[in-house]
DSSP file (Angstrom, degrees, kcal/mol; ACC not computed):
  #  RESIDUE AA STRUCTURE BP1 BP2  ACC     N-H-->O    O-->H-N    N-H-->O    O-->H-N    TCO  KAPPA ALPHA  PHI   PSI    X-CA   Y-CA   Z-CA
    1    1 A X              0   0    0      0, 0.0     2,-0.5     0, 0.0    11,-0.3   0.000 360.0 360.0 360.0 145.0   -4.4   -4.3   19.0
    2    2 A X  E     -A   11   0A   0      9,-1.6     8,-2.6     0, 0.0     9,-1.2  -0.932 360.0-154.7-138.0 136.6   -4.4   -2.7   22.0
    3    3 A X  E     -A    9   0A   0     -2,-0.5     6,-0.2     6,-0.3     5,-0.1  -0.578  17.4-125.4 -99.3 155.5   -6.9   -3.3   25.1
    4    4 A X    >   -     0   0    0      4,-3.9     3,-1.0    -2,-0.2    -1,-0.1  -0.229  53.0 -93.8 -96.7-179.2   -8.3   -1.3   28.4
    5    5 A X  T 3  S+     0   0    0      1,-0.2    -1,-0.1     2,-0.1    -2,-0.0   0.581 125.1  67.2 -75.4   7.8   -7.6   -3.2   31.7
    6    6 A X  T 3  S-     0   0    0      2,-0.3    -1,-0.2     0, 0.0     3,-0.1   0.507 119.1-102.5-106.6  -4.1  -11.1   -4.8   31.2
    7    7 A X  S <  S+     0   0    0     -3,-1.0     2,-0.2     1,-0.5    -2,-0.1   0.409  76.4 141.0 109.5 -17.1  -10.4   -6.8   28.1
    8    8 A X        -     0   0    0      1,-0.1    -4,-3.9    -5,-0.1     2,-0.5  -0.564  59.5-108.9 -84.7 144.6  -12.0   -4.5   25.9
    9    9 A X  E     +A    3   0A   0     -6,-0.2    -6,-0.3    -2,-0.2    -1,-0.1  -0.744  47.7 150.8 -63.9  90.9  -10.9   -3.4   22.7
   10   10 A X  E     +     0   0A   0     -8,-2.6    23,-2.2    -2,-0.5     2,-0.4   0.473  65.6  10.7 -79.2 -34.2   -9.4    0.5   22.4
   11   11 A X  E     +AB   2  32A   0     -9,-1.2    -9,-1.6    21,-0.3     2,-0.2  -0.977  60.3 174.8-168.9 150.3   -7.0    1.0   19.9
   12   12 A X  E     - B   0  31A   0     19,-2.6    19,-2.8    -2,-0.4     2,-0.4  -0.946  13.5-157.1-171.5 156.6   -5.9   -1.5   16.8
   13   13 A X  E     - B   0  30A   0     -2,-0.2     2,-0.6    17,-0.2    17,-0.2  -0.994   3.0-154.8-149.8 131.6   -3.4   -0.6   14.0
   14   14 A X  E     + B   0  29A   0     15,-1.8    14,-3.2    -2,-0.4    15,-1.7  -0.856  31.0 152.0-112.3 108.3   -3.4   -2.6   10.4
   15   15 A X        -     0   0    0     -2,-0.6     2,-0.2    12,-0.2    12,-0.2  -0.966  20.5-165.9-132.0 145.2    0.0   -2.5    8.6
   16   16 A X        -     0   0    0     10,-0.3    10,-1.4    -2,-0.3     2,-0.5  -0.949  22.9-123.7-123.1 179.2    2.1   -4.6    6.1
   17   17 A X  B     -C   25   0B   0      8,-0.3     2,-0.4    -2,-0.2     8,-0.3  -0.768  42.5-107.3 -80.1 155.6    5.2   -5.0    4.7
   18   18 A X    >   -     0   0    0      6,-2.2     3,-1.1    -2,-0.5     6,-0.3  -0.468  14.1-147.4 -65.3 114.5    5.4   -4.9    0.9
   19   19 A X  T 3  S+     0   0    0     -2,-0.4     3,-0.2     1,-0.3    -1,-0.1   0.641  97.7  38.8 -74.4  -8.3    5.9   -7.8   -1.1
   20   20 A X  T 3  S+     0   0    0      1,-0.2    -1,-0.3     4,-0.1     2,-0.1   0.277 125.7  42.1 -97.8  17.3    8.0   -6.4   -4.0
   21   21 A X    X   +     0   0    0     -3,-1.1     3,-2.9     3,-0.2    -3,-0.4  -0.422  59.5 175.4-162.9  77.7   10.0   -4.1   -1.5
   22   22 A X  T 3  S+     0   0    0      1,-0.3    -4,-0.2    -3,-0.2    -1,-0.1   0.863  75.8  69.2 -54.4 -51.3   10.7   -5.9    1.4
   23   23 A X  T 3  S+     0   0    0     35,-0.2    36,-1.5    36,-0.1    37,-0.7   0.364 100.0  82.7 -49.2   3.1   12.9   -2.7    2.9
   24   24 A X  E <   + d   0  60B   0     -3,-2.9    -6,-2.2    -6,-0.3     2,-0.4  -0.984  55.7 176.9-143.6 143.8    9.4   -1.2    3.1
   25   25 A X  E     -Cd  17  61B   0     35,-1.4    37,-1.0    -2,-0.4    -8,-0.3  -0.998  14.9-149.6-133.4 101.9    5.9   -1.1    5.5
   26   26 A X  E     - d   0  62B   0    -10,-1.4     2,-0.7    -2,-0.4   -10,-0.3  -0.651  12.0-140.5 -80.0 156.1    3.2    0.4    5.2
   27   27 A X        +     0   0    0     35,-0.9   -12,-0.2    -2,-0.2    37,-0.2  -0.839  30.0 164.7-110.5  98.2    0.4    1.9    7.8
   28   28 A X        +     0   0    0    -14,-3.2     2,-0.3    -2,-0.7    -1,-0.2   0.940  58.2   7.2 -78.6 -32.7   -2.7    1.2    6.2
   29   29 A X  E     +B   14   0A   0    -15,-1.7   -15,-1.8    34,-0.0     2,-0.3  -0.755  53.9 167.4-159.3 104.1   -5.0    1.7    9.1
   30   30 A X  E     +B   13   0A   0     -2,-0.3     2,-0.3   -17,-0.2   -17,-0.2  -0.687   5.6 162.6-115.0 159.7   -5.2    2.9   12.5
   31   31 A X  E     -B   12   0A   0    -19,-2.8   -19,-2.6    -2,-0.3     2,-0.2  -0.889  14.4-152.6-162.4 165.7   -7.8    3.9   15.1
   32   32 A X  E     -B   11   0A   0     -2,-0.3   -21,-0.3   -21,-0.2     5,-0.1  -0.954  37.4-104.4-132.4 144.2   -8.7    4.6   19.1
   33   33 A X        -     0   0    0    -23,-2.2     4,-0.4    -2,-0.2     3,-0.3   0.010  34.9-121.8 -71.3 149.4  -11.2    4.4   21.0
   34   34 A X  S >  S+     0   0    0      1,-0.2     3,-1.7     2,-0.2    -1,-0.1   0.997 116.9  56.1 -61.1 -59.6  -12.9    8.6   21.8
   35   35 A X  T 3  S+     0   0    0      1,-0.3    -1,-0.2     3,-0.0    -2,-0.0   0.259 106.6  37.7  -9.7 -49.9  -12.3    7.4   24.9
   36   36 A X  T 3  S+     0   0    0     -3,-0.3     5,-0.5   -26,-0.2    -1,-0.3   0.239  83.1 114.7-107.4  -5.6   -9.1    6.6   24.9
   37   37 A X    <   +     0   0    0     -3,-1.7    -4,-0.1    -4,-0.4     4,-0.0   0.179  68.3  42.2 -56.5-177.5   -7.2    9.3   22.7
   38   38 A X  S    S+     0   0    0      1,-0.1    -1,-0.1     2,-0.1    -4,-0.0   0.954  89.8  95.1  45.4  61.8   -4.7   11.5   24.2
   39   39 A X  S    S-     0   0    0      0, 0.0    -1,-0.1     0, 0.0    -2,-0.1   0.436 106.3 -90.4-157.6  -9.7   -3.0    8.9   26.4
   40   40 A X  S >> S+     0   0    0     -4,-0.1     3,-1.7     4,-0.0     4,-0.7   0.292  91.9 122.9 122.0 -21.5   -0.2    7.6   24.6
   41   41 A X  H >> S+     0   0    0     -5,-0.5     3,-2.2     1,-0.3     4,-2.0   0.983  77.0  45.4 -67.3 -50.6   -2.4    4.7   22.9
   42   42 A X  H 3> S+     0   0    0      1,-0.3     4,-2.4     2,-0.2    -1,-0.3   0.768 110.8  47.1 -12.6 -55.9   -1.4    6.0   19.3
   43   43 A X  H <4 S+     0   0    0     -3,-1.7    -1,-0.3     1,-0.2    -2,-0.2   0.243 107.5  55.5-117.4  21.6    1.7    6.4   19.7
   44   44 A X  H << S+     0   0    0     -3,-2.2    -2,-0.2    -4,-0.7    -1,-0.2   0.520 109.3  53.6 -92.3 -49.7    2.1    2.8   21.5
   45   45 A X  H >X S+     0   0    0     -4,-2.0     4,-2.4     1,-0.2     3,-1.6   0.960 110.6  47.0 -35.4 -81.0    0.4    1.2   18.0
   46   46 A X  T 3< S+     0   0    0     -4,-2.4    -1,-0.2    -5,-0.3    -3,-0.2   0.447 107.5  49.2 -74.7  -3.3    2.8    2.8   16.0
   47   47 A X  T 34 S+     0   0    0      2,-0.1     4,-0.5     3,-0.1    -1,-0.2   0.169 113.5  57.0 -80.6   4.1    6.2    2.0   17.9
   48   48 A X  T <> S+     0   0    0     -3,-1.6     4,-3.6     3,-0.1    -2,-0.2   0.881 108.4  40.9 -80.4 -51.3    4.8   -1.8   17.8
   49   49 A X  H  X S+     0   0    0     -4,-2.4     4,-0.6     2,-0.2     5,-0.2   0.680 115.3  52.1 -71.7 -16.8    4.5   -1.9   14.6
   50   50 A X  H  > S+     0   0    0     -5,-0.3     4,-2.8     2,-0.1    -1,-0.2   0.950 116.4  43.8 -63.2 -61.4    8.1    0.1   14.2
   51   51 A X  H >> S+     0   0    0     -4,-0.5     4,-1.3     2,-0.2     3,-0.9   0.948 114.3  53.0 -54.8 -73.7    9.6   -2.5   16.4
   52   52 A X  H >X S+     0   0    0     -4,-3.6     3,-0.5     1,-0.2     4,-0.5   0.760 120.9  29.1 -29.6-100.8    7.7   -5.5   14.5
   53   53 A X  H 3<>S+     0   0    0     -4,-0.6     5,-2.6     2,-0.2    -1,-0.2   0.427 108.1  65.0 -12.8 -40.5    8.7   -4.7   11.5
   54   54 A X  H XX5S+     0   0    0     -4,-2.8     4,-2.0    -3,-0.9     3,-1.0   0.995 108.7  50.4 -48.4 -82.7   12.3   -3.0   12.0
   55   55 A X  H <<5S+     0   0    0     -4,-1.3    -2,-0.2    -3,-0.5    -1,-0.2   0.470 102.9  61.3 -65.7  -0.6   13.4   -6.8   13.4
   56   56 A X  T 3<5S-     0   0    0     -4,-0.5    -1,-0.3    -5,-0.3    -2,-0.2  -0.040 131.5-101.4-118.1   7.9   11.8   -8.2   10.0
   57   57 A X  T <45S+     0   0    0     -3,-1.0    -3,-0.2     1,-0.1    -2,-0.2   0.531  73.5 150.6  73.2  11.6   14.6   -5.9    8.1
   58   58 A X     << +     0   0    0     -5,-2.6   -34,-0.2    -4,-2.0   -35,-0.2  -0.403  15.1 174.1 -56.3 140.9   11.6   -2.7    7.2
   59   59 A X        +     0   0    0    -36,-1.5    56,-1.2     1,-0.2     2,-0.3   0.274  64.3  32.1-124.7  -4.0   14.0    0.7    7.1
   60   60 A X  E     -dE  24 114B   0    -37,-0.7   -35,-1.4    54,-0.3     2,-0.3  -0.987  65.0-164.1-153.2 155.0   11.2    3.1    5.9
   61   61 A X  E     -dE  25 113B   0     52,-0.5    52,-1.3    -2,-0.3   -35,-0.3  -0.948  10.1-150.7-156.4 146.8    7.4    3.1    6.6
   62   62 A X  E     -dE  26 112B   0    -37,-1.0   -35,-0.9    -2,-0.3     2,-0.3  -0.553  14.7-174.3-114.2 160.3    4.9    5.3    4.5
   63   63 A X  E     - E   0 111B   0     48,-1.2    48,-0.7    -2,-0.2     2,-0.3  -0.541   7.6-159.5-144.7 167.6    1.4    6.7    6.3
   64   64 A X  E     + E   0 110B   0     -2,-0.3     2,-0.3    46,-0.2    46,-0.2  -0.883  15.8 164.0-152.1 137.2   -1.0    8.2    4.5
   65   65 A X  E     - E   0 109B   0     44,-1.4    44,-6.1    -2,-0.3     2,-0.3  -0.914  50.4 -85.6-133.3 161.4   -4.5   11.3    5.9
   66   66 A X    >   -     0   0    0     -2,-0.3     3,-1.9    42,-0.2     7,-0.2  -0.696  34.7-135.5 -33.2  87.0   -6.5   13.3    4.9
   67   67 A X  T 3  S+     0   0    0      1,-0.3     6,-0.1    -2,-0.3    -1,-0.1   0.883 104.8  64.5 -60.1 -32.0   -4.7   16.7    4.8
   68   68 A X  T 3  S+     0   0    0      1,-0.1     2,-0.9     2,-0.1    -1,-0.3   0.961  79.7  91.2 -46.4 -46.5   -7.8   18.3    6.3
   69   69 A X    <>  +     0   0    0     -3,-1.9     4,-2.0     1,-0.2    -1,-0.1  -0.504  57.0 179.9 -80.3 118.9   -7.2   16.2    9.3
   70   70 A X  H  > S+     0   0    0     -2,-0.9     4,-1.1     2,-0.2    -1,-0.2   0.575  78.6  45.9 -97.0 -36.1   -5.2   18.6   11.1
   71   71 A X  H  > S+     0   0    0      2,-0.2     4,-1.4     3,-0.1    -1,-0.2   0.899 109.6  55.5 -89.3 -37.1   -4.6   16.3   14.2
   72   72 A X  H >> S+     0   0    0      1,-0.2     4,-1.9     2,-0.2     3,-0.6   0.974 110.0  43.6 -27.1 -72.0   -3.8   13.3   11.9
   73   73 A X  H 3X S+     0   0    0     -4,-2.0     4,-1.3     1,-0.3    -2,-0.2   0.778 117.5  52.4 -79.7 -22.4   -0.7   15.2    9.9
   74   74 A X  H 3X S+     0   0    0     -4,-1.1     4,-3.3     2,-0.2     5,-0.3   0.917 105.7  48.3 -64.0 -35.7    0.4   16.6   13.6
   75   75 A X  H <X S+     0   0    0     -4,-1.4     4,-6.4    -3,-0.6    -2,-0.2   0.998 118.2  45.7 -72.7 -60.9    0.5   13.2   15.3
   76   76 A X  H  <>S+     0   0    0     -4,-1.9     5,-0.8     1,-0.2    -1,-0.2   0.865 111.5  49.6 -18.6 -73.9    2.7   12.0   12.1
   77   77 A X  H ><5S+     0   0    0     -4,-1.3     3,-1.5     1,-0.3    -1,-0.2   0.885 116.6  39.1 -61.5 -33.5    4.8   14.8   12.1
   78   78 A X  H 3<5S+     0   0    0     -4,-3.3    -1,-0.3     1,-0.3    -2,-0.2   0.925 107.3  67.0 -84.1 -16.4    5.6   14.4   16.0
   79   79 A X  T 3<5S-     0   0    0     -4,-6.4    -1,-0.3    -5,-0.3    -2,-0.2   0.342 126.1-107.6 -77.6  35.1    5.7   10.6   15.3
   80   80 A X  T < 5S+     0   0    0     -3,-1.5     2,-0.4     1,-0.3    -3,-0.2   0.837  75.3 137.3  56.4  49.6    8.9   11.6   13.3
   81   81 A X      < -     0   0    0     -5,-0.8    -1,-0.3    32,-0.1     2,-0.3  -0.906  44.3-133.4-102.7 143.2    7.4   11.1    9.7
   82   82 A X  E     -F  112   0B   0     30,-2.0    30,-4.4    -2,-0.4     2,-0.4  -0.702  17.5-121.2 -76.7 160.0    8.0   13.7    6.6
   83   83 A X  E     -F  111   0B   0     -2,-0.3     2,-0.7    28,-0.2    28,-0.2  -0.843  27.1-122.1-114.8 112.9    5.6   14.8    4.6
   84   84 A X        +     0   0    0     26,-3.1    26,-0.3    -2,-0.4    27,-0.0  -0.598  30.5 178.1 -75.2 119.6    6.2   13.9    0.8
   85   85 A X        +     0   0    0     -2,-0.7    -1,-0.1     4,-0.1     3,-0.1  -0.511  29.4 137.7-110.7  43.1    6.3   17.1   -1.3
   86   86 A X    >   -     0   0    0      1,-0.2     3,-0.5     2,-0.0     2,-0.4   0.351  61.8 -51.3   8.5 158.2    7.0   15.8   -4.3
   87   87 A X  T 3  S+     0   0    0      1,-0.2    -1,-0.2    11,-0.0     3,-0.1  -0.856 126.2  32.5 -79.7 132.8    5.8   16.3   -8.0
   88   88 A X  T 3  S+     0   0    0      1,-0.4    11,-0.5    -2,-0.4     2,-0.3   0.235  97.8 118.5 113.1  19.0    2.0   16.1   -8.1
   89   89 A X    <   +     0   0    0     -3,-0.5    -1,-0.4     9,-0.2     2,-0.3  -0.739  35.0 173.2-114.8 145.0    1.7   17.7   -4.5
   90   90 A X  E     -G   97   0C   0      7,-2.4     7,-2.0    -2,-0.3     2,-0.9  -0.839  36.4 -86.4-139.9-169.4    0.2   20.4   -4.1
   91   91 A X  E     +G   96   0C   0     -2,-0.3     2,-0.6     5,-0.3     5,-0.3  -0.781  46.8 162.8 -94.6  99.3   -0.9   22.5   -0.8
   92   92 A X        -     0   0    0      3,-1.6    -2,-0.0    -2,-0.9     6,-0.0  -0.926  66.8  -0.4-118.9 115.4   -3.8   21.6    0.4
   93   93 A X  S    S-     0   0    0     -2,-0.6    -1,-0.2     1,-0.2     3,-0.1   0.623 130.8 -66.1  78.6   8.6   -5.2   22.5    4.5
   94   94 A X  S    S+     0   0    0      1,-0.4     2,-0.4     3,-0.0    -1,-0.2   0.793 124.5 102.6 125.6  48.8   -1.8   24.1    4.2
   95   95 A X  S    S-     0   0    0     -5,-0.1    -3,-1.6     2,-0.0     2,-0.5  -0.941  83.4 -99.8-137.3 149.9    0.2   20.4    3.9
   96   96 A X  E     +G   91   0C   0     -2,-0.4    -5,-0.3    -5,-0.3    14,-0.2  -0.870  55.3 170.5 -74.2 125.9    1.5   19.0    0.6
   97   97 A X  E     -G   90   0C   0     -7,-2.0    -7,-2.4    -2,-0.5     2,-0.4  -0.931  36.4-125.0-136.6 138.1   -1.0   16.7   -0.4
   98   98 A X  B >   -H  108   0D   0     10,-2.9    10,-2.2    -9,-0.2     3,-0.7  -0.876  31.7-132.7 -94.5 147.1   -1.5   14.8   -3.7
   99   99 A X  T 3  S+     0   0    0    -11,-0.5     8,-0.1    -2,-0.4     5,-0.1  -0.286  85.6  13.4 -92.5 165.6   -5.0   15.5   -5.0
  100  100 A X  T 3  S+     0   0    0      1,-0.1    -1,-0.2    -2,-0.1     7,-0.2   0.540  79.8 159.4  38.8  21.7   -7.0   12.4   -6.2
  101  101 A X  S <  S+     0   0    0     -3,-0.7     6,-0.1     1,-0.2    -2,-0.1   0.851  75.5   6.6 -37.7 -79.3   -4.7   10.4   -4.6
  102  102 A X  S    S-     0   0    0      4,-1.7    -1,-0.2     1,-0.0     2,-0.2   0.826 137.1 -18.4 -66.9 -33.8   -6.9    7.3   -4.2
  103  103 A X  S >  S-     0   0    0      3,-0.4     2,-0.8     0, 0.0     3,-0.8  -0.770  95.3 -50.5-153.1-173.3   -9.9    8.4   -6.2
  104  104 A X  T 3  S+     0   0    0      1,-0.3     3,-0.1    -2,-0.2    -3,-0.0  -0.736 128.8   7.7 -70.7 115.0  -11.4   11.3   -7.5
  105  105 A X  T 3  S+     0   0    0     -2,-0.8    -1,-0.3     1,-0.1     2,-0.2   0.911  97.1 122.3  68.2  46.4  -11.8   13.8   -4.8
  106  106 A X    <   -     0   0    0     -3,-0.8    -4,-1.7     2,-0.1    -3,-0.4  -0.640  40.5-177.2-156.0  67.0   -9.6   11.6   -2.4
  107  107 A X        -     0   0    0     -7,-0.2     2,-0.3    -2,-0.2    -8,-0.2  -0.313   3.0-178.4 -90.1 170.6   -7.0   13.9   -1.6
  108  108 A X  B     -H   98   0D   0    -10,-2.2   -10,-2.9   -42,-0.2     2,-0.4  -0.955  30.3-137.6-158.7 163.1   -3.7   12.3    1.1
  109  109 A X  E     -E   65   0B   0    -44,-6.1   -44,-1.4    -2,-0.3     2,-0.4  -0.691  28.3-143.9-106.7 154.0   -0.7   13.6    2.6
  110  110 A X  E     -E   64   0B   0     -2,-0.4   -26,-3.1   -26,-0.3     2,-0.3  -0.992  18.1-167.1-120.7 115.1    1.7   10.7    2.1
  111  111 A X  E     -EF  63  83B   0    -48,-0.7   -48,-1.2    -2,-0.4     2,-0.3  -0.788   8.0-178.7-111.4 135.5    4.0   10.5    5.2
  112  112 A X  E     +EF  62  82B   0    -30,-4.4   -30,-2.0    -2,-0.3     2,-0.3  -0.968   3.0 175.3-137.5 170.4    7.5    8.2    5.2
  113  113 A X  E     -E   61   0B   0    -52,-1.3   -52,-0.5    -2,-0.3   -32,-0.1  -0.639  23.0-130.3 171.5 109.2    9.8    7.9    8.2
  114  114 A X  E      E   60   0B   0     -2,-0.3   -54,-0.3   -54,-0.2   -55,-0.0  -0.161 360.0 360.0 -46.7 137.9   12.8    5.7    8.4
  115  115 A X              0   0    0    -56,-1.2   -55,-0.2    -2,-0.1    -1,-0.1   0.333 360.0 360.0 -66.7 360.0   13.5    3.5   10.9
């Protein structure tokens, strides 16, 4: 979680590691305050959770958007994730995406980036 200098709540990031695959982490769920975007808080989240994890023996952590969100699959890409292209992917918003990932009409980019 991360907080403004008034105590108030800005930014939080929900991750675990994987219990059959201990070498692995996932980013289930992130957000920031409108407020607060563009400032570093993002990319603050996600090197806590590197760091956490890392000392906890993690060597890869998986992300997953929306391939439409265009600012999502950039901030990945500059937070030094690749974009799995894979079999079932297809190009979707001009990303490799798997279609129906989660559900029907619930397409994701699936992002992984070693530690």
């Amino acid at each position: 979680m991360a907080e403004d200098g008034r105590g108030e709540l800005v930014g939080f990031l929900v991750g675990f590691i994987s219990p059959d695959h201990p070498d692995r982490a996932s980013i289930h769920l992130v957000a920031t305050s409108p407020n607060h975007r563009r400032r570093g808080l993002g990319r603050r989240l996600y090197q806590q959770f590197f760091d956490d994890v890392s000392s906890r023996g993690v060597r890869w952590v998986t992300a997953v958007t929306w391939p439409g969100n265009r600012v999502s699959v950039a901030f990945h890409r500059a937070m030094g994730f690749t974009v799995d292209d894979g079999p079932g992917t297809q190009r979707l918003y001009g990303t490799p995406a798997y279609p129906d990932y989660e559900a029907n009409g619930d397409d994701r980019v699936v992002f992984n980036r070693e530690l």
